[in-house]
C-alpha positions in Angstrom: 51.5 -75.8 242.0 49.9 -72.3 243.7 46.9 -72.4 246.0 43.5 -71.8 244.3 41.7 -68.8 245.1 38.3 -68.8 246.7 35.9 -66.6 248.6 34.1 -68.7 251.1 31.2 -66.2 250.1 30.7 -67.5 246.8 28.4 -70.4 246.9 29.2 -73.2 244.6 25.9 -75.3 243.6 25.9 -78.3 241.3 23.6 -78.4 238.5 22.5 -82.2 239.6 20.9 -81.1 242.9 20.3 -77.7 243.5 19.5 -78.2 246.9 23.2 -78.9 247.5 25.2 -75.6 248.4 28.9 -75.5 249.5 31.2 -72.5 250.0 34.8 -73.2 250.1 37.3 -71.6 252.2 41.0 -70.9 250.7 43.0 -73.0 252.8 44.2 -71.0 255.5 46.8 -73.7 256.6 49.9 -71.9 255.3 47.4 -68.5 254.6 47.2 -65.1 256.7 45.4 -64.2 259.6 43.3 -62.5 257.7 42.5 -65.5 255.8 41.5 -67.2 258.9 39.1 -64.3 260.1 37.2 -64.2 257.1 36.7 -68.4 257.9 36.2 -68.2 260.9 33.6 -65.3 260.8 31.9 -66.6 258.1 31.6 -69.8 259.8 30.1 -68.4 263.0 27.8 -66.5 261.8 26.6 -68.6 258.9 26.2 -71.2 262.1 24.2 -69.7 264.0 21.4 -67.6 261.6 17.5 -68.3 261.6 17.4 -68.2 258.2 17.6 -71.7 257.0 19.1 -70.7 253.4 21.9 -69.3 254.6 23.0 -71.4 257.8 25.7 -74.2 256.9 24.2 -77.5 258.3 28.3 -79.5 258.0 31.3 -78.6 257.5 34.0 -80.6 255.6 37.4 -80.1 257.6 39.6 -81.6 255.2 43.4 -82.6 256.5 46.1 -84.0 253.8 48.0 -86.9 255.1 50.4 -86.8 252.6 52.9 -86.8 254.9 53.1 -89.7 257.3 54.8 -87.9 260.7 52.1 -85.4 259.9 50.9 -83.6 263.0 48.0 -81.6 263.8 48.8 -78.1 262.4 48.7 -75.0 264.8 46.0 -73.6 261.6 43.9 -76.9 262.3 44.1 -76.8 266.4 43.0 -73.1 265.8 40.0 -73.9 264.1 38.8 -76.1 267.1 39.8 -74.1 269.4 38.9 -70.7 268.4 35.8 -71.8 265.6 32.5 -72.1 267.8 30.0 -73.9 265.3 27.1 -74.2 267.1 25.5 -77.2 266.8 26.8 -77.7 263.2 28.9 -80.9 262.8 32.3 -80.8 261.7 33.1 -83.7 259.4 37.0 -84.2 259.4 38.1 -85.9 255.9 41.6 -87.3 256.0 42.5 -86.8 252.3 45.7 -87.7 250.5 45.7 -91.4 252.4 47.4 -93.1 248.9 51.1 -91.6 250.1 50.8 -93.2 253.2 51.2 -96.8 251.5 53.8 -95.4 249.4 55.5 -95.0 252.8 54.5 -98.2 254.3 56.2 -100.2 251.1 59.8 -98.3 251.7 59.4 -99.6 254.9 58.7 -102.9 254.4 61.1 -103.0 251.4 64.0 -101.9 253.7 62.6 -104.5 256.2 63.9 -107.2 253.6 60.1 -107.9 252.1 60.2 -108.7 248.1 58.2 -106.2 245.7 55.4 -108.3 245.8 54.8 -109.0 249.5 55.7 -105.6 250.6 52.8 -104.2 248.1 50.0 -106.6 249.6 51.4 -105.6 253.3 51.8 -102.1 252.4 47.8 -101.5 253.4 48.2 -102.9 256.7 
């Protein structure tokens, strides 16, 4: 129901493999500016340091497309716009996708399909 709290600071590292260390940012989407500094900051210089422990070698950019007349947020064209990551690759991850076909049946249903065709279409 309310946004988690997170300090992209904190390094979260899984028990499993050690070697594997993510920070996660507080989505800054519907956050402050100051919110967005701290990111945006960390993401620079953690991008561009010689020391190999603490340089971030991907980032996740995760976008919800729960929605399905989303468009591109002015938070999300900031961070490509304003974010300069180096040479680190930014790996967009369209989460959420499940609503979509939720959207695609109504359609399809108001199109006259049965229940049964409009679920197997729904995908396409």
């Amino acid at each position: 129901i309310q946004r988690g709290y997170h300090n992209i600071k904190d390094e979260l590292v899984f028990k499993s493999n050690q070697h594997f260390v993510f920070h996660d940012s507080r989505g800054f989407e519907a956050g402050s500016e100051g919110e967005f500094d701290m990111m945006k900051e960390f993401v620079m210089e953690r991008a561009k340091t010689t020391k190999l422990d603490k340089r971030i070698h991907a980032i996740w950019f995760c976008i919800p497309l729960n929605d399905s007349h989303r468009m591109v947020t002015a938070a999300e064209k900031k961070f490509f716009d304003e974010c300069d990551t180096g040479h680190v690759p930014v790996i967009v991850l369209l989460t959420k996708t499940d609503t979509l076909a939720l959207d695609a049946f109504l359609v399809l249903i108001d199109d006259g399909l049965d229940e049964e065709d409009a679920m197997k279409k729904a995908a396409e």
